[in-house]
gemmi code that builds the backbone of each chain (N, CA, C; Angstrom):
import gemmi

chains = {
    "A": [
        ("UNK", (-20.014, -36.159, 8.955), (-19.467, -35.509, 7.749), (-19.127, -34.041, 8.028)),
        ("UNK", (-19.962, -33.269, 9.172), (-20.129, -31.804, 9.017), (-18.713, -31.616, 10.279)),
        ("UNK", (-18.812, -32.803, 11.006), (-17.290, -32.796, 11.863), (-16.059, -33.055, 11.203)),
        ("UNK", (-16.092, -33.723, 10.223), (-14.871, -34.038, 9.412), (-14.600, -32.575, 8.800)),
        ("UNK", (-15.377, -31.881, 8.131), (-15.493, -31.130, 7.539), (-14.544, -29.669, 8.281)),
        ("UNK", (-15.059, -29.532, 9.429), (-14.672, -28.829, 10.133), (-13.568, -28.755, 10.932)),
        ("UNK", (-12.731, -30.412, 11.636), (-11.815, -30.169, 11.456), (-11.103, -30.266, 10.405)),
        ("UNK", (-11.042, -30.591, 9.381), (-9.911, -30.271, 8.529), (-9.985, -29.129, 8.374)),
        ("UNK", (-11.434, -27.853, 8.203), (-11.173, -26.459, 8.234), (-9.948, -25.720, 9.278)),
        ("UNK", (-9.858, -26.335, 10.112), (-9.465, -25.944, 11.361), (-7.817, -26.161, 11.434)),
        ("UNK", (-7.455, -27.557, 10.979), (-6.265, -27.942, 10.439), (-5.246, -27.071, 9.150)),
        ("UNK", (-6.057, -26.396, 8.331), (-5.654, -25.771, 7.830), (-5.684, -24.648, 8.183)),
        ("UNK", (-6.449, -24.041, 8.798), (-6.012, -22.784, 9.414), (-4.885, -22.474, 9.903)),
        ("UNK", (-5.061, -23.759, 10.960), (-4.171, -23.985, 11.781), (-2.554, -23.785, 10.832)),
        ("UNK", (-2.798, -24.172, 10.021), (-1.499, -24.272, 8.809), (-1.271, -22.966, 8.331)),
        ("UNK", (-2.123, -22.243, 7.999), (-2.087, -21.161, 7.375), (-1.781, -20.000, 8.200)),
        ("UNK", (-1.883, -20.337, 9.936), (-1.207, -19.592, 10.700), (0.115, -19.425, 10.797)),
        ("UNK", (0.324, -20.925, 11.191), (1.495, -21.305, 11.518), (2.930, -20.973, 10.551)),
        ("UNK", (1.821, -20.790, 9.300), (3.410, -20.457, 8.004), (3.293, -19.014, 7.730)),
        ("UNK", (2.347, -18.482, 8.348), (2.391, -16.637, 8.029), (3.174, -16.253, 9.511)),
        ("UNK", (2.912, -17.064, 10.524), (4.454, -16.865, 11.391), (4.922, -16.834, 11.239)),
        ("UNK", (5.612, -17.924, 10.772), (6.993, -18.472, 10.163), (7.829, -17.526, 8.903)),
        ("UNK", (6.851, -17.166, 8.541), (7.297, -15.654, 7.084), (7.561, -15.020, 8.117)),
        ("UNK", (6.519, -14.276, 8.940), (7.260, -12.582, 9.608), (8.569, -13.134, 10.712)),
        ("UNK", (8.665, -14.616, 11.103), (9.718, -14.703, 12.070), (11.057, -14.958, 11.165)),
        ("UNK", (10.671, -15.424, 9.702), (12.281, -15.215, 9.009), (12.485, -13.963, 8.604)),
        ("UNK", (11.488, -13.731, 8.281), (11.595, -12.110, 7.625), (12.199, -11.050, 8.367)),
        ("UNK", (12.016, -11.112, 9.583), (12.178, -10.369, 10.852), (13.841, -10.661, 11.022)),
        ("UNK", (13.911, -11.904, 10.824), (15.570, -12.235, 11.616), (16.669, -11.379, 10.191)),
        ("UNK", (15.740, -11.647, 8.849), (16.838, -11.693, 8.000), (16.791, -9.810, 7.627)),
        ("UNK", (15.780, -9.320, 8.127), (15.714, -7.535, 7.957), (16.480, -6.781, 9.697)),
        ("UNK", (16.556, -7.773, 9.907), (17.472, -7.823, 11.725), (18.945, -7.576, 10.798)),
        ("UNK", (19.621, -8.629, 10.452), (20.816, -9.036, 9.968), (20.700, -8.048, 8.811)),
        ("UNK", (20.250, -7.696, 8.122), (20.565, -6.575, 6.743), (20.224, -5.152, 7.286)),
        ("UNK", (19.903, -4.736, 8.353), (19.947, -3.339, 9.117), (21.718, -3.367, 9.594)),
        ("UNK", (21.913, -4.663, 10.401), (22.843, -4.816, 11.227), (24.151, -4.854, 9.813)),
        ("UNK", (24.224, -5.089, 9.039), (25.511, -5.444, 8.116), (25.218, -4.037, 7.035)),
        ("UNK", (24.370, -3.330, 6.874), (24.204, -2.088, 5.884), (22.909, -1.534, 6.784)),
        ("UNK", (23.857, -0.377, 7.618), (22.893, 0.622, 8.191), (22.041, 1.527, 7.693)),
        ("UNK", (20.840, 2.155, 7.745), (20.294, 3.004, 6.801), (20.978, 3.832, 6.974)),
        ("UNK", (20.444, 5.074, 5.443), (21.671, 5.591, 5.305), (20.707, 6.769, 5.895)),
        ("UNK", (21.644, 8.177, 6.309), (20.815, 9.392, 6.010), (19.467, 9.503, 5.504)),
        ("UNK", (18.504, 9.456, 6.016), (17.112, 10.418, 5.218), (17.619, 11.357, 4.248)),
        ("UNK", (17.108, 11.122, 2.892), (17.306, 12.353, 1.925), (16.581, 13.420, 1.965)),
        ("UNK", (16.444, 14.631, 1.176), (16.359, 15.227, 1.656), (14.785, 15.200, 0.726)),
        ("UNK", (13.621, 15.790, 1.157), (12.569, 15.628, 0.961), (11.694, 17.041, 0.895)),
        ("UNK", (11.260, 17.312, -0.357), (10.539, 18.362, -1.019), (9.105, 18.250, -0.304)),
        ("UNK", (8.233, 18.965, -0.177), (6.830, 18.977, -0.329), (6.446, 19.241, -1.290)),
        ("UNK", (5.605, 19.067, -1.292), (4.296, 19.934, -2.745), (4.261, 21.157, -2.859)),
        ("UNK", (4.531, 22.151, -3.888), (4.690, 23.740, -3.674), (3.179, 24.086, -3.228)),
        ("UNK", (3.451, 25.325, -2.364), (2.484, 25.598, -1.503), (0.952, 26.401, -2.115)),
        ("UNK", (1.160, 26.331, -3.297), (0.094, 27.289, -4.074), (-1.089, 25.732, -4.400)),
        ("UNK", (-0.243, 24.942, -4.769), (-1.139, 23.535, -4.975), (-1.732, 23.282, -3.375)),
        ("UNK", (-1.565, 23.225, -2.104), (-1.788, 22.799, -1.053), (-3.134, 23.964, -1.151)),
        ("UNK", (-2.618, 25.021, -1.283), (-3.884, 25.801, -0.765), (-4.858, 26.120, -1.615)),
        ("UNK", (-4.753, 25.379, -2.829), (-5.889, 24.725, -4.204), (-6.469, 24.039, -2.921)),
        ("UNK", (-5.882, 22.871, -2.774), (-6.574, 22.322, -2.140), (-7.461, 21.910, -1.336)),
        ("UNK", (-6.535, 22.833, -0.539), (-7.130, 23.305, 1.660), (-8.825, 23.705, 1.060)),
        ("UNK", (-8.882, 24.526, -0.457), (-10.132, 26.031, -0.303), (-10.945, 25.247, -1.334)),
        ("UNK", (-10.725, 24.147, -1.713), (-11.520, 23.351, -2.562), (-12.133, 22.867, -1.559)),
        ("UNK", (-11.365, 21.534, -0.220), (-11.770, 21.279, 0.808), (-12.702, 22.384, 1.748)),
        ("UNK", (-12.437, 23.355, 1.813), (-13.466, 24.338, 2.441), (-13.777, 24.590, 1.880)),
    ],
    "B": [
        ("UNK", (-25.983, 1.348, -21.753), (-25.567, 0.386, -21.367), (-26.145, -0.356, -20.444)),
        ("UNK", (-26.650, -1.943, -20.643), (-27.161, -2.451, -19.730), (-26.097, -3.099, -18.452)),
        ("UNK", (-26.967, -3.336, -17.446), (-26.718, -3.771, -16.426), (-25.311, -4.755, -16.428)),
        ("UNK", (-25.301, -6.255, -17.289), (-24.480, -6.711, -17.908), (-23.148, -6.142, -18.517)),
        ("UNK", (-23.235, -5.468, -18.951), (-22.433, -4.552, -19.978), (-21.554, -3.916, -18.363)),
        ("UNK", (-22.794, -3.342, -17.608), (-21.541, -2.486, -16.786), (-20.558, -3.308, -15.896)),
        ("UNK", (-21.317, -4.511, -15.555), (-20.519, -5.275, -14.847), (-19.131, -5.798, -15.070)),
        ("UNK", (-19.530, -6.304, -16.796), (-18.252, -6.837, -17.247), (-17.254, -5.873, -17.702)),
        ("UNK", (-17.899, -4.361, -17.349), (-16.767, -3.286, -18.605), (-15.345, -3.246, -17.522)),
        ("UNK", (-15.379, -3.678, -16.276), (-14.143, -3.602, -15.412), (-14.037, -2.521, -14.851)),
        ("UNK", (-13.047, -1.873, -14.117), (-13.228, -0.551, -13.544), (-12.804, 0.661, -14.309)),
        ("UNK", (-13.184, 1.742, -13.898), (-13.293, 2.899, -15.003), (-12.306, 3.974, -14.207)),
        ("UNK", (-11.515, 4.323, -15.026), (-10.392, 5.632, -14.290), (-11.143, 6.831, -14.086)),
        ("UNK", (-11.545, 7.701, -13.054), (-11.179, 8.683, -13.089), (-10.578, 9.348, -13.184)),
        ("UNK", (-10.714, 10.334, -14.782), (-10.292, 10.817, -15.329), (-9.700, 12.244, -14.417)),
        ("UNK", (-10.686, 12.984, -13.808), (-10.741, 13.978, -12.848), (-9.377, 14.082, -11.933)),
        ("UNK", (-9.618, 12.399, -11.211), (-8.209, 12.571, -10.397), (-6.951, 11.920, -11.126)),
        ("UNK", (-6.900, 11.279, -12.382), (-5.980, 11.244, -13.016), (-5.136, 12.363, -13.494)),
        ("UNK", (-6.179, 14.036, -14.054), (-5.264, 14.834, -14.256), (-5.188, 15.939, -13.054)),
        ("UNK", (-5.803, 15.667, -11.692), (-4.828, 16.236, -11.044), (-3.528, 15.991, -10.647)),
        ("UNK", (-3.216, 14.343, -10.798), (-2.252, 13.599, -10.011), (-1.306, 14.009, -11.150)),
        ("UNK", (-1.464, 13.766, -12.527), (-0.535, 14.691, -13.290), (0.080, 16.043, -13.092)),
        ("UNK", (-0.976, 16.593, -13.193), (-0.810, 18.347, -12.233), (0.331, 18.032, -11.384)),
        ("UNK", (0.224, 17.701, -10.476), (1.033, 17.323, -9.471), (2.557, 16.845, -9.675)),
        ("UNK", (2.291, 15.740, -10.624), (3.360, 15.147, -10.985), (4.568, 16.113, -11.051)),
        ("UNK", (3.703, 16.901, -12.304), (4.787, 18.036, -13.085), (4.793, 19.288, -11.628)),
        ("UNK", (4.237, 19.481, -10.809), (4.658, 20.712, -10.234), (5.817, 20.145, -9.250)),
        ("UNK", (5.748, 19.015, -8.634), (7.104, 18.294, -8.198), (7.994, 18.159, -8.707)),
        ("UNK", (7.706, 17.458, -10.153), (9.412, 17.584, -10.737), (10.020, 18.436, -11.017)),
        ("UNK", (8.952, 20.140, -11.409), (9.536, 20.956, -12.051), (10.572, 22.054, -10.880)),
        ("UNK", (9.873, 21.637, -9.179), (10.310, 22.251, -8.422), (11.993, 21.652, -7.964)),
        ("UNK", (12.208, 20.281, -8.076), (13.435, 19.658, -8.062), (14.348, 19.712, -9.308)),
        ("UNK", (13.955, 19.677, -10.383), (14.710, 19.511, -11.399), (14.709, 20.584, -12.523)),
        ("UNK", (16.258, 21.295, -13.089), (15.979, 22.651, -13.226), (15.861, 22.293, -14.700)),
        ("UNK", (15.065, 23.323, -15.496), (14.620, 23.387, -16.696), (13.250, 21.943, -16.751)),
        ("UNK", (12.909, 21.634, -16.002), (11.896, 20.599, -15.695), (10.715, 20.387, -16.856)),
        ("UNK", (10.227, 21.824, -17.119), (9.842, 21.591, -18.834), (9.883, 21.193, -19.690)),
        ("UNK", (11.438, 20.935, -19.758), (11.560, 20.191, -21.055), (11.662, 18.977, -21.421)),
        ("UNK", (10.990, 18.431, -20.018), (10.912, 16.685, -20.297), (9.532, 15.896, -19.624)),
        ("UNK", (9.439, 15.146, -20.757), (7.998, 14.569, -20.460), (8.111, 13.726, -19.326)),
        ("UNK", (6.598, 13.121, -18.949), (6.654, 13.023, -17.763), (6.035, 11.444, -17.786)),
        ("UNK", (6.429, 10.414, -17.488), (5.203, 9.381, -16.907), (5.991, 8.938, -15.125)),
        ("UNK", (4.418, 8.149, -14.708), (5.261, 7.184, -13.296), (5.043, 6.269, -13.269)),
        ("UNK", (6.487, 5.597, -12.322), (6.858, 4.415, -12.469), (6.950, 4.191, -11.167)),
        ("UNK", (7.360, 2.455, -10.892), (7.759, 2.461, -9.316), (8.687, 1.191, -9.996)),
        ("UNK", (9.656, 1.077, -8.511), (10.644, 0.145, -8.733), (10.518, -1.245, -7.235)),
        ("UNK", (10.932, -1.835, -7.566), (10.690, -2.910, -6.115), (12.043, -2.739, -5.712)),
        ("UNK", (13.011, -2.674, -6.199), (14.777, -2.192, -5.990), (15.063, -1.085, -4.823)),
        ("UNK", (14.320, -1.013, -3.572), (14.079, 0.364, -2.908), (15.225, 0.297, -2.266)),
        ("UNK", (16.680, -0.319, -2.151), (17.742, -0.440, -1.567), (18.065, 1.375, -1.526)),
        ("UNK", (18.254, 1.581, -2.701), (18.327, 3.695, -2.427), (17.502, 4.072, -1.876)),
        ("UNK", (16.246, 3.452, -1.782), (15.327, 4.739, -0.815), (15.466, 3.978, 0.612)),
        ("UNK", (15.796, 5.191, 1.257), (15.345, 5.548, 2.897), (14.638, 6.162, 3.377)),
        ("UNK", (13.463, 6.648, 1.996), (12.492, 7.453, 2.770), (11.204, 7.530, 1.582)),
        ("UNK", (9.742, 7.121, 1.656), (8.963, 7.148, 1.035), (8.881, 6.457, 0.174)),
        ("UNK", (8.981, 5.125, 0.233), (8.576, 3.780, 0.222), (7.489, 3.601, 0.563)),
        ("UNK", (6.462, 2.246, 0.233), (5.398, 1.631, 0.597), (5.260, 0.218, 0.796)),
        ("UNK", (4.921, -0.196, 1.780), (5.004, -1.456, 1.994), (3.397, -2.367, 1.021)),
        ("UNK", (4.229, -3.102, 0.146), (3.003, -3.979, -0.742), (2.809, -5.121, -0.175)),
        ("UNK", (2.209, -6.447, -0.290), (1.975, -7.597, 0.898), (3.234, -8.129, 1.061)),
        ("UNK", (4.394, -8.361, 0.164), (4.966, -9.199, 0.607), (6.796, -8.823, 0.173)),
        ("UNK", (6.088, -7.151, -0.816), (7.533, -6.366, -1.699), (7.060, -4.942, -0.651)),
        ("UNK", (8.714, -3.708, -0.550), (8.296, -2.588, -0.851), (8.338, -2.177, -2.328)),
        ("UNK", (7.613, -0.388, -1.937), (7.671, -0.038, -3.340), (7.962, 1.437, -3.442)),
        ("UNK", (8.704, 1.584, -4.730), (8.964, 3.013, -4.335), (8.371, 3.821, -5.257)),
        ("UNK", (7.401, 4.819, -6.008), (7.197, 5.079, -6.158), (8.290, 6.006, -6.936)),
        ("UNK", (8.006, 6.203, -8.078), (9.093, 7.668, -9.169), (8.294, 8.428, -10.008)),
        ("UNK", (8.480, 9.449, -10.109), (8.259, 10.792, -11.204), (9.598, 10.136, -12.748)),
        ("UNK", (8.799, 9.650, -13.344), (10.455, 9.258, -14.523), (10.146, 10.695, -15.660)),
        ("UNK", (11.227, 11.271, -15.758), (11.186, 12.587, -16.693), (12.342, 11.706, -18.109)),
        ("UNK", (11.936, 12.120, -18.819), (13.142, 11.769, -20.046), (12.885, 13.076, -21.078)),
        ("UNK", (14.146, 13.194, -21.433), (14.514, 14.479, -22.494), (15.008, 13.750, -24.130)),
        ("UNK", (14.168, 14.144, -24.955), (15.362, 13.135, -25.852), (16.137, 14.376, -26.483)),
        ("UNK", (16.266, 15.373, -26.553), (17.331, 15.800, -27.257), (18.624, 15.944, -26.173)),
        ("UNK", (18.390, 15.572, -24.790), (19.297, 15.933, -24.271), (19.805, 13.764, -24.160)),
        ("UNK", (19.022, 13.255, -24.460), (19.174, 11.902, -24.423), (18.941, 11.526, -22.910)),
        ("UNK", (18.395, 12.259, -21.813), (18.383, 11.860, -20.437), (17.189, 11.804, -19.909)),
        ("UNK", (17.592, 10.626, -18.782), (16.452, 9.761, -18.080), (16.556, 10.811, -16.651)),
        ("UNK", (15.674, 11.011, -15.914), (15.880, 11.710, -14.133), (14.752, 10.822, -13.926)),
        ("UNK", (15.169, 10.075, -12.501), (14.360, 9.696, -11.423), (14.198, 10.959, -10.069)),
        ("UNK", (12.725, 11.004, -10.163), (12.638, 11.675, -8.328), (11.515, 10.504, -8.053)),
        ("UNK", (12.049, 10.253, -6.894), (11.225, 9.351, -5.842), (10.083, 10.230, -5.280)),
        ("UNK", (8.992, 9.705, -4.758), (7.783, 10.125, -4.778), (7.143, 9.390, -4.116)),
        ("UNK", (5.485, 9.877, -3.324), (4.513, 8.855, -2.548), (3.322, 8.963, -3.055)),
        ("UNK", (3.070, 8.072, -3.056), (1.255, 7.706, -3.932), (0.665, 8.802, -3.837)),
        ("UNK", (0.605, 9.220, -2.599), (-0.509, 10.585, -2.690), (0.612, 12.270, -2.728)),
        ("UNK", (1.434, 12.107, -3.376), (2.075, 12.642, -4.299), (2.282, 14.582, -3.500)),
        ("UNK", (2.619, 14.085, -2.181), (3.083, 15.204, -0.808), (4.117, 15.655, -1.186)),
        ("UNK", (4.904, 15.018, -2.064), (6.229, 15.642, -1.302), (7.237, 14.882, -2.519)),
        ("UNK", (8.769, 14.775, -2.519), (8.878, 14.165, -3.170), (11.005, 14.470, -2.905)),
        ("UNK", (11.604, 13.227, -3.139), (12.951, 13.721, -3.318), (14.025, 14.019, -4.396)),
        ("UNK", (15.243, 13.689, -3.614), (16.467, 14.589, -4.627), (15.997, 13.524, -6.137)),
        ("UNK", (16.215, 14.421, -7.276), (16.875, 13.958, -8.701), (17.466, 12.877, -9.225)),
        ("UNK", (17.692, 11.779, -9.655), (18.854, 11.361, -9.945), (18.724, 10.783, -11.900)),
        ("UNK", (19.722, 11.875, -12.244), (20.194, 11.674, -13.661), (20.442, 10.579, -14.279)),
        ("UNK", (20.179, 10.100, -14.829), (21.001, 8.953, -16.090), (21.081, 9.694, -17.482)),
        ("UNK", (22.015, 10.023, -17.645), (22.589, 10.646, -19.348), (23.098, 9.297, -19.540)),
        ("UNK", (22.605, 9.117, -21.083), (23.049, 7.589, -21.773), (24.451, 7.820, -22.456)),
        ("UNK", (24.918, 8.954, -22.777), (26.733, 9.148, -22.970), (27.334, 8.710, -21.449)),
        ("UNK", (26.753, 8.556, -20.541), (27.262, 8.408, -18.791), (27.094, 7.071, -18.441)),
        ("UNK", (26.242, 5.956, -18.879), (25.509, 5.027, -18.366), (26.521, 3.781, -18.297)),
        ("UNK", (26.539, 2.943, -17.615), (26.924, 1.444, -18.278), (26.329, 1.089, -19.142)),
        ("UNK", (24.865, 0.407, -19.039), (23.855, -0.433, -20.248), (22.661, 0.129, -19.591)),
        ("UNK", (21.559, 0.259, -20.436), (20.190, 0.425, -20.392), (19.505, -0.979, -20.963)),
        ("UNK", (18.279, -1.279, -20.427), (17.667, -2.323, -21.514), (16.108, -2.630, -20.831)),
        ("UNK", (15.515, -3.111, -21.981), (14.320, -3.370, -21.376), (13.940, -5.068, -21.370)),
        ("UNK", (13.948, -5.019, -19.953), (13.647, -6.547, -19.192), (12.006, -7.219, -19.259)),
        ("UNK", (12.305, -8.081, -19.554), (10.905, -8.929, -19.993), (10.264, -9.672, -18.989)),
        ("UNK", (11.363, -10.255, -18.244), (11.127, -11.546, -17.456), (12.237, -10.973, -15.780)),
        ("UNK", (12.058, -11.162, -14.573), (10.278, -11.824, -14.154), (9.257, -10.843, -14.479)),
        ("UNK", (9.644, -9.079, -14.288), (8.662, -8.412, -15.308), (9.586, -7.414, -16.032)),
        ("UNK", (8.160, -7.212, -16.264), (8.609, -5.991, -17.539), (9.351, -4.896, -16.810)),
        ("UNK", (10.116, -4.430, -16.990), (10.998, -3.277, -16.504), (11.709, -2.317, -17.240)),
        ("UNK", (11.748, -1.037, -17.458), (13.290, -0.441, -17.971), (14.065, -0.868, -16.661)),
        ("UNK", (15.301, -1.188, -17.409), (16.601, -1.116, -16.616), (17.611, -0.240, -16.740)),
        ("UNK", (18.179, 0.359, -15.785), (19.320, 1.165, -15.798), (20.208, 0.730, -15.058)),
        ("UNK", (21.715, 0.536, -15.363), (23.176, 0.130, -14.924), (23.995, 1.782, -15.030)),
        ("UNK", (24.261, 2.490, -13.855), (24.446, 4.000, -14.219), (26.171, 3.561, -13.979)),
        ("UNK", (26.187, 2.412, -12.984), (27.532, 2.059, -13.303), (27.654, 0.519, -12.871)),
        ("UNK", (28.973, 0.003, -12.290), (28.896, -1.295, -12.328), (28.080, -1.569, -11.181)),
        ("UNK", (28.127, -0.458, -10.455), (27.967, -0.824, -8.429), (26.626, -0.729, -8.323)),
        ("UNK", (25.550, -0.505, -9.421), (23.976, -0.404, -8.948), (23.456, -0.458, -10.333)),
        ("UNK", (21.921, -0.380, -9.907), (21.037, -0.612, -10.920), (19.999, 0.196, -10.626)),
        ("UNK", (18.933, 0.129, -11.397), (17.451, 0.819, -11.062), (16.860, 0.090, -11.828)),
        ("UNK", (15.681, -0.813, -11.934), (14.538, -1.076, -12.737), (13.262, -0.608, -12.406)),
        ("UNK", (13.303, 0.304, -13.659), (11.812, 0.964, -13.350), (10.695, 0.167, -14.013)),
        ("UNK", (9.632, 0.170, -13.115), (8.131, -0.802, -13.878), (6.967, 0.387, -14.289)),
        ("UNK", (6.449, 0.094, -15.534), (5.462, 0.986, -15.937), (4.267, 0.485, -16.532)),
        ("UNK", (2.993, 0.841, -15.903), (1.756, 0.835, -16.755), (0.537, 1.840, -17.222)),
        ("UNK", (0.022, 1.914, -18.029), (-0.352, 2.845, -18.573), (-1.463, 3.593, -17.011)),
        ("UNK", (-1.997, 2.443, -16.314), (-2.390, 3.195, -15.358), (-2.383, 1.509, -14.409)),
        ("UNK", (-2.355, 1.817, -13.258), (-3.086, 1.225, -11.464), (-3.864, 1.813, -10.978)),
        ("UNK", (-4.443, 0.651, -10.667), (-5.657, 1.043, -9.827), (-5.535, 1.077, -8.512)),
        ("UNK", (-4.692, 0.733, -7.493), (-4.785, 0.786, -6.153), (-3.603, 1.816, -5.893)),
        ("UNK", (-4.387, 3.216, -5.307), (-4.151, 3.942, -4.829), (-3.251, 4.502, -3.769)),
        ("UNK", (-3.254, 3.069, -2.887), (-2.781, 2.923, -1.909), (-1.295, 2.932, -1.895)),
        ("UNK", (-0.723, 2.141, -2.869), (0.551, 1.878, -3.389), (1.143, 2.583, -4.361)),
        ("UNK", (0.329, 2.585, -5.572), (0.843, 3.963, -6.768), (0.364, 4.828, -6.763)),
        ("UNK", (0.644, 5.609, -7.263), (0.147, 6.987, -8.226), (-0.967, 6.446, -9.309)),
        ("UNK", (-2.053, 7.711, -8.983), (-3.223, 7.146, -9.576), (-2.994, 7.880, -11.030)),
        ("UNK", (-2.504, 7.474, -11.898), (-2.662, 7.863, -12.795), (-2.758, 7.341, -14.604)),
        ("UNK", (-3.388, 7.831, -15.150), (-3.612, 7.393, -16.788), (-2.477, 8.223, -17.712)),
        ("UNK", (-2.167, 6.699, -17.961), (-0.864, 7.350, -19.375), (-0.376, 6.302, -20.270)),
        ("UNK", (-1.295, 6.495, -21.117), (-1.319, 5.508, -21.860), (-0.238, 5.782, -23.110)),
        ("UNK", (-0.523, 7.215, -23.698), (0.181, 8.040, -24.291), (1.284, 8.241, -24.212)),
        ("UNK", (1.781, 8.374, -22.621), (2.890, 8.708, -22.092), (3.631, 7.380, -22.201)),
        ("UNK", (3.018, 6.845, -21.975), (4.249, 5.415, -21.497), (4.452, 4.702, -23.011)),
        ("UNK", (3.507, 4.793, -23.740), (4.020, 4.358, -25.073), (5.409, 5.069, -25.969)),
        ("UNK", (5.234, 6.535, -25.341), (6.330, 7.424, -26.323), (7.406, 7.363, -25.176)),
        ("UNK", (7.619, 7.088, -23.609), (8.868, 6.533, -23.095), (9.132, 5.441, -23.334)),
        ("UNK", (8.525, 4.214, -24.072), (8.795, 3.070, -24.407), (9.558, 2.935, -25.636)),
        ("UNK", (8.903, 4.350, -26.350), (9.622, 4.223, -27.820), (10.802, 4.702, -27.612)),
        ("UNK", (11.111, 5.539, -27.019), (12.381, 6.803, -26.360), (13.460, 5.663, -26.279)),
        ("UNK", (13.041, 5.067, -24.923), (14.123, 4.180, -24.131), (14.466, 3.241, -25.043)),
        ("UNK", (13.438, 2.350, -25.998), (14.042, 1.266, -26.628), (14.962, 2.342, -27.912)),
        ("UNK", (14.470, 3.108, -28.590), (15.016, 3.723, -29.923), (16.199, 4.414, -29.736)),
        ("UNK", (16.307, 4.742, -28.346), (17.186, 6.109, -28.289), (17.973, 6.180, -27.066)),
        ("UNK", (17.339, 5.473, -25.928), (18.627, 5.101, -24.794), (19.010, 3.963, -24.301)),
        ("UNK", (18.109, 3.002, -24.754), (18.684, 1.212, -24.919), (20.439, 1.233, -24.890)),
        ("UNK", (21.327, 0.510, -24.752), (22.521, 0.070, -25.570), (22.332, -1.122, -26.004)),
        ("UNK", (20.876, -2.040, -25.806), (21.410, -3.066, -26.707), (20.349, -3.649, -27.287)),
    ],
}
model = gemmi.Model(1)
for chain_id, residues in chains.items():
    chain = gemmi.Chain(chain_id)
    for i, (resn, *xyz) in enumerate(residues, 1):
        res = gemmi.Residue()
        res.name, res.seqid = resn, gemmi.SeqId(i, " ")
        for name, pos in zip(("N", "CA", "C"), xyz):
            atom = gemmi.Atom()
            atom.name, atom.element = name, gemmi.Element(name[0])
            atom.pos, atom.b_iso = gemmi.Position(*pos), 0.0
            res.add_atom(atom)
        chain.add_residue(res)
    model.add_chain(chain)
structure = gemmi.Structure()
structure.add_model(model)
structure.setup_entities()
């Protein structure tokens, strides 16, 4: 019973591998093909946090 | 409160880092977007990250993008700035004036969303809850307040339909 038990644990693993492959290997082909047909665009342009909040911070942290 | 009681009460916001992450909120938007004062503030994130190329989060199986949503009602306008959970940094603006828009509306199904059509060629659906709990992905923050009076805004006043 405790062998039956275990392989079928094993069988499904086995399953549960095999289809979380199968996601990142379509996923992979179809983010392949949508890079390749619409290139990223430019990085925008990207703010930080004004610097009076950072150094709240930094002296809270110290 | 007994033992029982605490178990089942679910998890509890800190309040503490809820209003710094506010703090925050507003010192980002107010540094991108001019007159930034005069519009309230909640956040949202969208799964639609086709516009972002930068500061995104990967969720198990969606990205996510994280937004600062500002709305004005006397000026009748919505601004998105994109944003990251732990709330570093943040990018360009982008306006929706509802005299400018195609359609606005609020989507039910598969979720809840505001939607914006700014013209025929794109969309934005923003998702909102009064707060999340995983950190990792949103903005930690409580707004319960907030998101009820952008709910009333958007349906009363920048809906078209």
């Amino acid at each position: 019973m405790l062998k039956e038990a275990g392989i079928l644990f094993l069988v499904m693993l086995g399953i549960v591998i095999l289809g979380q492959m199968w996601f990142h290997f379509v996923d992979g082909i179809l983010e392949g093909i949508k890079d390749r047909l619409f290139p990223p665009k430019e990085p925008m342009a990207w703010q930080p946090l004004p610097e009076e909040e950072e150094n709240r911070k930094d002296t809270e942290k110290g | 409160m007994g033992l029982f009681g605490k178990l089942f009460k679910g998890p509890e916001i800190d309040m503490e880092k809820s209003d710094a992450n506010a703090k925050k909120m507003r010192l980002l938007f107010n540094q991108v977007v001019e007159n930034g004062e005069d519009y309230r503030l909640i956040f949202g994130y969208t799964e639609d990250v086709a516009w972002f190329n930068y500061g995104f989060v990967h969720g198990s199986k969606t990205k996510i993008g994280n937004l600062i949503v500002g709305w004005n009602e006397e000026s009748n306008t919505i601004v998105v700035v994109p944003t990251v959970p732990d709330l570093s940094g943040c990018g360009d603006p982008t306006y929706y004036r509802q005299s400018e828009i195609l359609k606005a509306y609020r989507n039910k199904y598969p979720t809840d969303a505001f939607v914006i059509y700014p013209d025929k060629k794109g969309y934005i659906g923003i998702n909102a809850y009064d707060w999340l709990e995983d950190e990792k992905l949103y903005v930690y923050v409580s707004q319960e307040e907030e998101l009820k009076a952008f709910t009333d805004f958007f349906m009363n006043r920048f809906s078209t339909k």
